[in-house]
Every structure is written in structure tokens, then in C-alpha cells.
C-alpha positions in Angstrom: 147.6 30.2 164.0 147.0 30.9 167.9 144.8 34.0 168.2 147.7 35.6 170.2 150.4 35.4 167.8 147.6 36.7 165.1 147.0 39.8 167.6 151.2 40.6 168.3 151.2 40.9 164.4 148.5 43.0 164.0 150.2 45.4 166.2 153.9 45.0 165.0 151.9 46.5 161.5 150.6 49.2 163.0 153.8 49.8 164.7 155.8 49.7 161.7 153.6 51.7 159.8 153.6 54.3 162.3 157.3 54.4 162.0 157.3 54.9 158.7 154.9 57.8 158.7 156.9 59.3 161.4 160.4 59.3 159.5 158.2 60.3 155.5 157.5 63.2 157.5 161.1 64.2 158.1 162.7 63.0 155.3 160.3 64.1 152.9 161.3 64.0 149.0 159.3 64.3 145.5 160.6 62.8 142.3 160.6 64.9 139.4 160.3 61.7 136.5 159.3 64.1 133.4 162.1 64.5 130.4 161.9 68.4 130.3 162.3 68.9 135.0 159.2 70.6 134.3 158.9 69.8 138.5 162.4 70.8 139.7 162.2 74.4 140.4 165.3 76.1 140.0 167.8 77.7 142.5 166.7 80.8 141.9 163.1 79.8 142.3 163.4 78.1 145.9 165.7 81.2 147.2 162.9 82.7 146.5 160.5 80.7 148.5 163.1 80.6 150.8 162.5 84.3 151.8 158.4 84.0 152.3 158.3 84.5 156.3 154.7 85.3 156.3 151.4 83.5 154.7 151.2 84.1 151.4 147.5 83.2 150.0 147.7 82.4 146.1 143.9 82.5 145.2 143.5 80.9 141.4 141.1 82.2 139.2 140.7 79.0 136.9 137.9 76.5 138.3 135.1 75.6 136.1 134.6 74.3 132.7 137.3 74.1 129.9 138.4 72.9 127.0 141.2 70.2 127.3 144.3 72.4 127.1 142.5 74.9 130.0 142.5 71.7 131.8 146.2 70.9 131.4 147.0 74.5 132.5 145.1 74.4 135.8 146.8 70.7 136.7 150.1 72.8 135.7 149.3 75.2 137.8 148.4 73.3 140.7 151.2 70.9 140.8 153.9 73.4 140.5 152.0 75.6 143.1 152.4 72.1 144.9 155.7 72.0 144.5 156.0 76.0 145.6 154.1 75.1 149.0 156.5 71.9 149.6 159.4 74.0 150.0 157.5 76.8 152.3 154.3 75.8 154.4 153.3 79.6 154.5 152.7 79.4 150.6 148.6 78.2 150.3 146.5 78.5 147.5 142.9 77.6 146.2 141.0 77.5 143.2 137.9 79.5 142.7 135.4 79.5 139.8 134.8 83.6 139.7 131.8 82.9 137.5 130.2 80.0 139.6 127.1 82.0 140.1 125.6 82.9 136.7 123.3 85.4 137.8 126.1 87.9 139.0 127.9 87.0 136.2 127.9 90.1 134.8 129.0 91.8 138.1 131.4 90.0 138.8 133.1 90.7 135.4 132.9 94.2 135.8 134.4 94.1 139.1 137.4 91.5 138.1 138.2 94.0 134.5 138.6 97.1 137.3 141.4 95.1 139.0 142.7 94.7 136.1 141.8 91.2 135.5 140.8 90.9 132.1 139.0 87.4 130.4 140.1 85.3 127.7 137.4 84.7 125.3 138.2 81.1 124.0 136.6 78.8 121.0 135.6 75.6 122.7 135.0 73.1 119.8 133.3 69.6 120.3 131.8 67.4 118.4 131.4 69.3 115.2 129.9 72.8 117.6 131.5 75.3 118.2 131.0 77.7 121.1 132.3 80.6 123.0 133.5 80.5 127.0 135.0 82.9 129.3 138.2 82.3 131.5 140.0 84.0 133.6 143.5 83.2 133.7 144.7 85.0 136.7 145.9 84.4 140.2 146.0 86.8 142.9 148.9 86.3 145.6 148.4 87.8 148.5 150.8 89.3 151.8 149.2 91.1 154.6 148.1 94.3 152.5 149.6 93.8 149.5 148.2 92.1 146.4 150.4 91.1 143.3 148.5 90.1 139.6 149.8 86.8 138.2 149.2 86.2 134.6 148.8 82.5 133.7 148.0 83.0 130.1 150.4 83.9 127.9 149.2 85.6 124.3 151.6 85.5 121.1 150.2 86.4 118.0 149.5 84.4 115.6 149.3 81.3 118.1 147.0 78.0 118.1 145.1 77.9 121.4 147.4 74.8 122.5 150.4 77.0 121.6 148.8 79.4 123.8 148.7 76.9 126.9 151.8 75.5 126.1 153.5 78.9 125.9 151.1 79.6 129.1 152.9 76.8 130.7 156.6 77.4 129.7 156.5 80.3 132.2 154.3 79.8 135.0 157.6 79.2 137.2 158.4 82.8 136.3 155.1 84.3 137.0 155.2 83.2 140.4 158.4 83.5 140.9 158.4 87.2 140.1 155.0 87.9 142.1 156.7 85.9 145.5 160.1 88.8 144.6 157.2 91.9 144.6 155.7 90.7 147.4 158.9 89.9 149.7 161.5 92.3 147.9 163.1 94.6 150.9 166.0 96.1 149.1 165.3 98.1 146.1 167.7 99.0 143.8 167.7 102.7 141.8 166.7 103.7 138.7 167.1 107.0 137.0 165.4 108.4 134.6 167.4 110.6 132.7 166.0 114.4 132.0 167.1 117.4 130.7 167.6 117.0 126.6 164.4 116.9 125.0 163.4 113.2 126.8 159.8 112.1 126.6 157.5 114.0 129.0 156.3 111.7 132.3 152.9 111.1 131.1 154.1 109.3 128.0 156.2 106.7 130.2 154.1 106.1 133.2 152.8 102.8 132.6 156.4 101.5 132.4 157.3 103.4 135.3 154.8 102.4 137.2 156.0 98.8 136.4 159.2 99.7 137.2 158.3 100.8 140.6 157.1 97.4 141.5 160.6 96.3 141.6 162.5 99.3 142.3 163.1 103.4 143.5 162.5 104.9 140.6 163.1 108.9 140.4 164.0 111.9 137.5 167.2 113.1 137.0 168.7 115.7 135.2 172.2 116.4 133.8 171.3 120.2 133.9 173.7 121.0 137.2 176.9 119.4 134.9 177.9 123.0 133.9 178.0 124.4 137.6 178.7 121.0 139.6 180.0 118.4 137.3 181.3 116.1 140.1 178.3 116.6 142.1 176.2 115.2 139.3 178.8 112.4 138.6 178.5 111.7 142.5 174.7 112.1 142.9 174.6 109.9 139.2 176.5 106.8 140.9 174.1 106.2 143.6 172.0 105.5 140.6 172.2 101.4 139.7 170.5 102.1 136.3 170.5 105.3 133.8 167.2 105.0 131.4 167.5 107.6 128.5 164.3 107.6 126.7 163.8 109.6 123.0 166.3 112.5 123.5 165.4 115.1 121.1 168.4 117.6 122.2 171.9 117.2 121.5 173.9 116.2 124.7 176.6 118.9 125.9 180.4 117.2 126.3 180.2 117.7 129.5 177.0 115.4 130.0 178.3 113.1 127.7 181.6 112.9 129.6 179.0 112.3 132.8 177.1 109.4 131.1 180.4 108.1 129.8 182.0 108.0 133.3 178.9 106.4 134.8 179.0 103.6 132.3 183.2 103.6 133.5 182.2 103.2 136.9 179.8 100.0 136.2 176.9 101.7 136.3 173.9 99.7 134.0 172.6 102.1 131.2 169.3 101.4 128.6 168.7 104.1 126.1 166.3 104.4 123.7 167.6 106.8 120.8 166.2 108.3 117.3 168.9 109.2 114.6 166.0 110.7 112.6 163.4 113.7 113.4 159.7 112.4 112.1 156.3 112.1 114.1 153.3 110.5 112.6 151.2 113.4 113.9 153.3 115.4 111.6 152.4 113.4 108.7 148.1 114.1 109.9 149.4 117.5 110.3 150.8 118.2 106.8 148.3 117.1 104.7 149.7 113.7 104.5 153.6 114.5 103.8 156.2 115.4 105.9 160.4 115.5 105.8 162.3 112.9 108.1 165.8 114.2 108.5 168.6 113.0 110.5 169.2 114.6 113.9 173.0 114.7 115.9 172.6 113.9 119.9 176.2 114.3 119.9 176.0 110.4 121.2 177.7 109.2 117.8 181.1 108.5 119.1 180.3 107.3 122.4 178.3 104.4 120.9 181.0 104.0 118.4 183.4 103.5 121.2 181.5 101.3 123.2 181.0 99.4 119.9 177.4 99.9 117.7 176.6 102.8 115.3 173.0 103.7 114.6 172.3 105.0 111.7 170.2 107.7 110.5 167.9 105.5 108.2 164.5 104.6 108.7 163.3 100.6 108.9 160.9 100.1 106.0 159.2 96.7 106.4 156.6 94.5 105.3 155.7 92.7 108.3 154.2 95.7 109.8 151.2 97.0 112.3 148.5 99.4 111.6 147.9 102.8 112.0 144.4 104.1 111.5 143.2 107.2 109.1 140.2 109.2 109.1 137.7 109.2 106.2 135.1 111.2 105.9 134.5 114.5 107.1 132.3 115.6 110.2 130.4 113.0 112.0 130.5 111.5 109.2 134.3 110.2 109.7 135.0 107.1 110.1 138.3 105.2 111.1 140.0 102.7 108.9 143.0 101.0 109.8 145.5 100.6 107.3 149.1 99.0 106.1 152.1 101.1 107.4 155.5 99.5 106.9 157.5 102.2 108.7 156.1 100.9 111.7 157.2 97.2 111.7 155.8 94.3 113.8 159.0 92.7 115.0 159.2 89.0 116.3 161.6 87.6 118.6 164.3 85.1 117.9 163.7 83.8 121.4 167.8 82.8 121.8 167.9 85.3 124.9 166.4 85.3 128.3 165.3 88.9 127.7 163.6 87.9 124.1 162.5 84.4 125.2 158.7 84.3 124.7 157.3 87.6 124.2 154.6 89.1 122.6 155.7 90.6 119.2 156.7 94.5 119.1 155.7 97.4 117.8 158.2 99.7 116.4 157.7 103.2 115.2 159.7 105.2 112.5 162.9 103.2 113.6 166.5 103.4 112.9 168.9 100.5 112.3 172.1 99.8 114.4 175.5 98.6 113.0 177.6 96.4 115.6 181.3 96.7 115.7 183.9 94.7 116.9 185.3 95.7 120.0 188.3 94.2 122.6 186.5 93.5 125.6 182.6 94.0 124.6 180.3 90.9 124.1 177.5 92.1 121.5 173.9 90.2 121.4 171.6 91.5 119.0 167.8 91.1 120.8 165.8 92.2 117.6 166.2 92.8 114.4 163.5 93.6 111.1 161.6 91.0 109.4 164.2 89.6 106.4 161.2 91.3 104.1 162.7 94.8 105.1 164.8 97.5 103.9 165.9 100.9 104.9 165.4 104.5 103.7 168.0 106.9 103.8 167.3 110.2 105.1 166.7 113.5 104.5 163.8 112.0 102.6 159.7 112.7 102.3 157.6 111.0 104.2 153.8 110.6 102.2 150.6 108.6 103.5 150.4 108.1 99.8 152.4 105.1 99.7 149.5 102.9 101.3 148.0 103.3 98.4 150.5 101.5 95.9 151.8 98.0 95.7 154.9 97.8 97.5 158.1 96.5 95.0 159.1 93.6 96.8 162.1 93.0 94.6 163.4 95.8 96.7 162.8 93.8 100.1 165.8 91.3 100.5 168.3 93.2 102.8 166.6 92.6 105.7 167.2 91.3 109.6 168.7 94.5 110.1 169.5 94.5 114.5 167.0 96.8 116.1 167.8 96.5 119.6 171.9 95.2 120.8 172.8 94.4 124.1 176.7 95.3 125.3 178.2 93.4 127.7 181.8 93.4 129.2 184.7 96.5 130.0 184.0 99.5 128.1 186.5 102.3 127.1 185.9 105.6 127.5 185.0 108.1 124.7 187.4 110.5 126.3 190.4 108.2 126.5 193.6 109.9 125.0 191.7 113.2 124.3 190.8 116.9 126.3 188.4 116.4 129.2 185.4 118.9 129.0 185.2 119.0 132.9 187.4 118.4 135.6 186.9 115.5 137.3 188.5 113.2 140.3 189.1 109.3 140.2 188.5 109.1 135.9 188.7 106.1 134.8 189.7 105.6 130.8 188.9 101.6 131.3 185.9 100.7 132.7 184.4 98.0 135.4 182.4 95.4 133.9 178.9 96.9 132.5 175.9 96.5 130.8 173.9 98.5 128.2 171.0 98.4 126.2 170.7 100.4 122.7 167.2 100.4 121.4 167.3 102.2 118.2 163.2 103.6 118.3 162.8 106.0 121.3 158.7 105.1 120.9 159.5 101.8 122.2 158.8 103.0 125.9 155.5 105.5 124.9 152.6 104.8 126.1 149.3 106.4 124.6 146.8 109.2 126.4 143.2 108.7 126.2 141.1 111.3 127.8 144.3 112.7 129.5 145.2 109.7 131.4 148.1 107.2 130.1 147.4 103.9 128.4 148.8 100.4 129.0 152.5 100.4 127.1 152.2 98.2 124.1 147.8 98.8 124.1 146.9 100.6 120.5 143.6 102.1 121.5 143.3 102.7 117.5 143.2 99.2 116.3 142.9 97.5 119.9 145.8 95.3 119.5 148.6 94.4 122.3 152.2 94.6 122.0 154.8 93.3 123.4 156.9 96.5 124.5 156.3 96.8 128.0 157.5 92.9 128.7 160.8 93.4 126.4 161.5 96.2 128.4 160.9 95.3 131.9 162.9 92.1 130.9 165.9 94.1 129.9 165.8 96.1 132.8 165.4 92.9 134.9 168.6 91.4 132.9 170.4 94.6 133.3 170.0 94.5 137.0 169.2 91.2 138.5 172.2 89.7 140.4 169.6 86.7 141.8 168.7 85.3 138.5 164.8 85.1 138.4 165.3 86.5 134.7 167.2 83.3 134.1 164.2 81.1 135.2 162.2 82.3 131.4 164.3 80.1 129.5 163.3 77.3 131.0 161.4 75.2 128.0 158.8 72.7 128.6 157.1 70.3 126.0 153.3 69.5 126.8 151.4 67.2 124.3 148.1 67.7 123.4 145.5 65.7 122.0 144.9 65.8 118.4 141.0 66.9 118.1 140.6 65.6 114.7 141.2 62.8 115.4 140.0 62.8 118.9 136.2 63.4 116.3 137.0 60.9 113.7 137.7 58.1 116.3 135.5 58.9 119.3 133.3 55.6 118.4 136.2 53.2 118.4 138.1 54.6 121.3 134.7 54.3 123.5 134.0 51.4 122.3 137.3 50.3 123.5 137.4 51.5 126.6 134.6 49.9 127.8 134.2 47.1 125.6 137.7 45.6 126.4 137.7 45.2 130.5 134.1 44.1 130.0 136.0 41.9 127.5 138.9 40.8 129.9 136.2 40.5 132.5 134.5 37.8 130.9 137.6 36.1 129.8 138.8 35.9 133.3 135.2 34.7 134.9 135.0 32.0 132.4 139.1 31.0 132.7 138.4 30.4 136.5 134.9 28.6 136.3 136.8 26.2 133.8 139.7 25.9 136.2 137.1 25.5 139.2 135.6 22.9 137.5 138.2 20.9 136.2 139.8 20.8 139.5 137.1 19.9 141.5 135.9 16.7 138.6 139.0 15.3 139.7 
């Protein structure tokens, strides 16, 4: 071959490869080859990205060390923050080992759990030792001023370590999906908070507020101006997108029920958290250990029942349950045990909802039980319901710590899955509909617009706790120091109730991610090593010796 020709090739490579850089950078695709699309972001997901104008900085908090399922979490992570940065060159991100220096160690712990970045102790276990390791499995996105918390492990009790990941895993498109919407959200809608009839006081709902207001204008407002202004307050109501009613203790007037009614006929979203019956466990410490729950009238009864649920004035007796803690001992010689209590049940979800999909389990309080009803025009989904060990207790009845101290009759525990929290969807009818108006009114609509509501029969749902006269994290126990799952069923049915771009959508997503079997990963580490480096030394040989016989036999001849 002339040295010429050789040379005009050359170049026709380079040429052609240049080429073919030059059109990969314009027409520029990824292939998504997994079963589960655990790649393909949804819709929703990329109009998100879509929206990010300005850098966002995504800095990872999960460099370092782990165990094998850490490991697969972090590669998750950083391909689907690939994948996130693909569709919008102002999305960057890093991964940084927090701990890298062990000397500040402690430091920087401190200074990460005041952000409100709190570790994960895990069990690392290899080779027959076992050991404990830190992790923090945060990220911190980042706009201009504005810093948003993403949470990249996911905890459900009663979980493996794997199940953790993989549950981990399942939502990370959410997590940064809803930390891109609080960074880049420019419209908010309203919330109110309803006030006026006996409703929790603001410091036992700020956490959730607080949450709230990530997302959205939240502000109070009360019903107390229907008796002078009724269509003011219906006016001033309907500016409102959502109307949160949280643990009424008063009964509703007619006219504030006909306000409420007419807000739900006009489309507006509603959530309300209700007790049928009257008993505090502070009441029970109070009373020397016995106190009477009795069934209280909101004056609510037929406006659910019209809409299509009942709740009735029982109490949930269950025997999957959470703790409460009493005080033995007297002086400073007290100490605090925590104990069985079935009237506060530890509910798990079914997971068949977007709302209910992957959550923490929930702690209920002294609740009631709700009957749904069939109704033209309303679609029902029940989001939680007891354990099937569970049964209810009419009321009035007497409430006694006593019963901690006696067996509980099982026999008695087989009417359970009774629906604890009911989600109404569709065109409601109004309670008023063929009978006297309370207030006069204009524009009154007997048949609603499409709606949405929310029935939570437990008005503690939504309280946070007080320690030292500040408010807790919702779902935080500070007696027993166990988490719940109340603040993320809420903020996911006020998400459902008003998201019109879908991001609540992207939690059903489901994603399958195997793990290695560490048993047997121990009871075959010899062979598998040997193996691994005993075959291609194998194959290696083979081939040397295959090709010096060839070279030899060819060249005899």
C-alpha cells in the first residue's frame, strides 16, 4: 500500500469520526434497557426539569464506605441524577464523603443533625463480624439562596436493610422531583385552615404547616363572620383552593355548615380530620387512671352522610398498636416505662394508592371508625383501615389504664379492617338540597362541580408534640423515640387533593432491585474466588498452549 493512499485514509477516519461526534451531540439519546423503566423519567418528572432556568447544584451526601446495598443506592442515585442533568444542563451534582476527615468527625455531625440532616446508623456484616457505620443519606439541592433537604433513605418498620434500599430506591424520582417543584414553584396555591369551633390551637399543627408552606400560602380562617356576612365568608372561603379542618371540638352552626357545604358545591378541595368521641389520654393521667369517652355531635353527621361516609362514635380497639409511656415510681425516683395500648393502633398501609404508596406506618390515637355508603356520582377509596386483629368499643364507655395489665381476649378480635381514613371523589350533593336554607345566599348550587375530600376519622393525626414549649416533628414520639408516618400521609393527601401536574403520581412508580444473598455470598466466597481468578488464568493457558500447538504444526510443514 503506497504511503499516500495509507495517509488519505487516515484522514477520511478522522474525518468521519469527527462527523459523527458532531451529529451524537445533536441528536443525543439514552436507552432505558431495564424491565421495570427504572431510567425513563416520567412526564411529570421532565416538565419539571423543564422549568429549572437557573443552576441548580445537587450536593450528595453519600461518598465513602458501605455495605453493598448503600452501594447500589449511590449508583441509583447517580444515574438517575444523570438522567436529571441530560434533560437540563443547569442541573449539576457531586458526591461528597461528610465524614472524610475523621478528626472533625464529631463536628461535623453536630453541624449536619442542626440542618436537620440526621445519620443512619447501619449493621455492616462481613465475614462472620459484625460492625456499626454511619451514613448520611441526604442530598442538598441548591438555587441561588434557597436550599431544599432531599431524603434518599426511606425507613418502614419492620424492614430488612435491603428492603430499606430497595424501598430507598422506589422513590428517589419523587424526592427530586418534589425538591426541583420547591425550588422552582412560582404559583402557590391556598390553603385554609379552618378556625373557629374548638380546632387544635397553632402550636399543635406547626410542623405540618410549616411543611405545608413549602408548597403553598397557607393562612387561618374562621367561619365566625357567617352570622353577620354569610356571603362574604362564602366569597372570601372560595379564594381558598383547600379547606383543612383539624379536631373540631365545637358543634358547627347551620349556617357554617351551609358555608363548608357550599364550598365543597363550588369545587373547592376539603381534608378534615374529625373525632365522634370526647377522650384525651391526659385525661386518663389525670383521673387516676380512668376516665369516660362519650360521643360528641359536630352537627357534621348529615353532611358526611350526604356526601356518602358515616363516622361513628366508637373507638378502634386494636392489637397491632404503639406505645404510650407511664410513670412509676414517685419523686426522682420515677421512672418511665413504655407500655401496650391498643386504643392507639399502629396502622399499615395497603400501598394500592398514590397517597398510601410506601409510607411509614401511622400512629392513630383514640380513633373512630367510618362507614362508606353508596352514593350516585361519588367514587369512595378507603386509604387506611385497622389491623384485621381489631374491634371497636361502643361509647359512652370507661376508659381504665388498668386494661394493660390483663391478657387481651383475642376471640373477641376478628371484626377488624375497619376504614380509618376514605377519600371522596366525584359531584357531591348538597346537604341542603330540597330543605330551608339557614342563610341567604346568591349563585347556590344543590349539585356540585367535581371535588375532592378527605375524612380522617382521628383528629390527632395532624398533632404534633411540645417539648420545652417549642413543637415537635409530626409523627416524632419524644416518649418512646419512635417515627411515624403522619406527616408524609398527610402531605401526600394534600398533594393528591391539589396537584393538577401529577408529581404525586410519580410515587407509584415500582422498581425491583436484586440483591445479593449474604449467606451465601459467606458459604461460597472460596469457590467463587477461586473461580474468578482461577478460570481466565485457566482460559489463558488453554489459549497460549492452543496457539503454540498451531504455530508449531504449521510451521513443521
Amino acid at each position: 500500500m503506497k504511503k499516500g493512499t495509507l495517509i488519505q485514509q487516515l484522514f477520511t477516519i478522522i474525518i468521519v469520526l469527527i462527523l459523527i461526534n458532531v451529529l451524537g451531540s445533536y441528536a443525543y439519546h439514552r436507552f432505558d434497557l431495564t424491565q421495570d423503566k427504572r431510567y425513563t423519567l416520567s412526564e411529570t418528572t421532565k416538565d419539571i426539569i423543564s422549568r429549572v432556568d437557573s443552576p441548580v447544584i445537587i450536593d450528595v451526601l453519600l461518598e465513602g464506605d458501605f455495605p453493598a446495598e448503600f452501594k447500589k443506592l449511590q449508583l441509583e442515585v447517580r444515574q438517575l441524577l444523570e438522567e436529571f442533568a441530560s434533560y437540563n444542563r443547569n442541573i449539576k451534582f457531586s458526591f461528597v464523603n461528610p465524614l472524610e476527615d475523621e478528626n472533625q468527625a464529631d463536628q461535623v455531625i453536630a453541624q449536619l443533625g442542626n440542618l436537620g440532616l440526621k445519620p443512619a446508623n447501619i449493621t455492616v456484616e462481613e465475614g462472620g463480624k459484625v460492625s456499626q457505620e454511619i451514613v448520611f443519606p441526604w442530598a442538598m439541592a441548591n438555587l441561588g439562596d434557597n436550599t431544599v433537604r432531599v431524603p434518599l433513605l426511606k425507613n418502614k418498620l419492620g424492614t430488612s436493610s435491603e428492603q430499606r434500599v430497595n424501598n430507598s430506591i422506589q422513590q428517589l424520582e419523587y424526592a427530586f422531583a418534589d425538591a426541583l417543584t420547591k425550588l422552582t414553584i412560582r404559583e402557590k396555591k391556598s390553603v385554609a385552615v379552618i378556625k373557629g369551633n374548638g380546632e387544635l390551637s397553632d402550636i399543635y399543627i406547626t410542623d405540618f404547616i410549616r411543611s405545608l408552606q413549602e408548597y403553598y400560602n397557607v393562612a387561618p380562617f374562621t367561619l365566625d363572620s357567617v352570622a353577620g356576612n354569610p356571603q362574604g365568608t362564602l366569597d372570601a372561603i372560595k379564594n381558598y383552593d383547600l379547606a383543612i379542618v383539624a379536631k373540631p371540638t365545637e358543634a358547627f352552626s347551620d349556617e357554617e355548615k351551609y358555608i363548608m357545604d357550599q364550598y365543597v358545591m363550588n369545587g373547592g378541595k376539603s381534608m378534615w380530620l374529625i373525632d365522634q368521641v370526647a377522650i384525651e389520654l391526659d385525661s386518663l393521667y389525670n383521673e387516676r387512671g380512668r376516665s369516660l369517652a362519650f360521643p360528641i355531635d359536630l352537627n357534621l353527621n348529615d353532611m358526611f352522610f350526604k356526601y356518602g361516609l358515616r363516622i361513628n362514635p366508637v373507638l378502634v380497639n386494636d392489637l397491632y398498636f404503639t406505645q404510650i409511656v407511664l410513670a412509676q415510681g414517685e419523686g426522682n425516683e420515677s421512672q418511665y416505662n413504655p407500655v401496650p395500648w391498643v386504643y392507639n393502633p399502629m396502622v399499615f398501609s395497603a400501598n394500592d394508592h398514590p397517597i398510601n404508596n410506601n409510607i411509614e406506618a401511622l400512629r392513630f390515637q383514640f380513633s373512630n371508625a367510618i362507614d362508606t355508603l353508596s352514593v350516585k356520582g361519588v367514587k369512595k377509596s378507603v386509604l387506611l383501615t385497622s389491623s384485621p386483629l381489631s374491634k371497636t368499643v361502643g361509647t359512652p364507655s370507661e376508659i381504665s389504664l388498668d386494661i394493660i395489665t390483663k391478657a387481651p381476649d383475642q376471640e373477641s378480635y376478628k371484626d377488624g379492617f375497619k376504614p380509618l381514613a376514605v377519600l371522596l371523589e366525584g359531584n357531591f350533593t348538597s346537604v341542603f338540597k330540597n330543605r330551608v336554607k339557614p342563610a341567604k345566599l346568591s349563585g347556590v348550587k344543590d349539585d356540585g362541580e367535581n371535588s375532592k375530600m378527605i375524612v380522617i376519622a382521628d383528629g390527632d393525626l395532624i398533632k404534633n408534640q411540645i417539648r420545652q414549649g417549642q413543637p415537635l416533628e409530626l409523627g416524632y414520639d419524644k416518649w418512646t423515640n419512635s417515627f411515624y408516618g403522619n406527616k408524609e400521609f398527610l402531605m401526600n393527601s394534600v398533594n393528591y387533593l391539589l396537584d393538577d401536574n401529577g408529581l404525586i403520581n410519580i410515587r407509584s412508580k415500582e422498581v425491583s432491585i436484586p440483591f445479593l444473598d449474604q449467606k451465601k455470598v459467606v458459604a461460597q466466597k472460596s469457590t467463587w474466588q477461586l473461580l474468578n481468578t482461577g478460570l481466565p488464568l485457566l482460559i489463558l493457558g488453554l489459549f497460549a498452549w492452543g496457539f503454540n500447538f498451531i504455530r508449531k504444526k504449521k510451521f513443521r510443514a
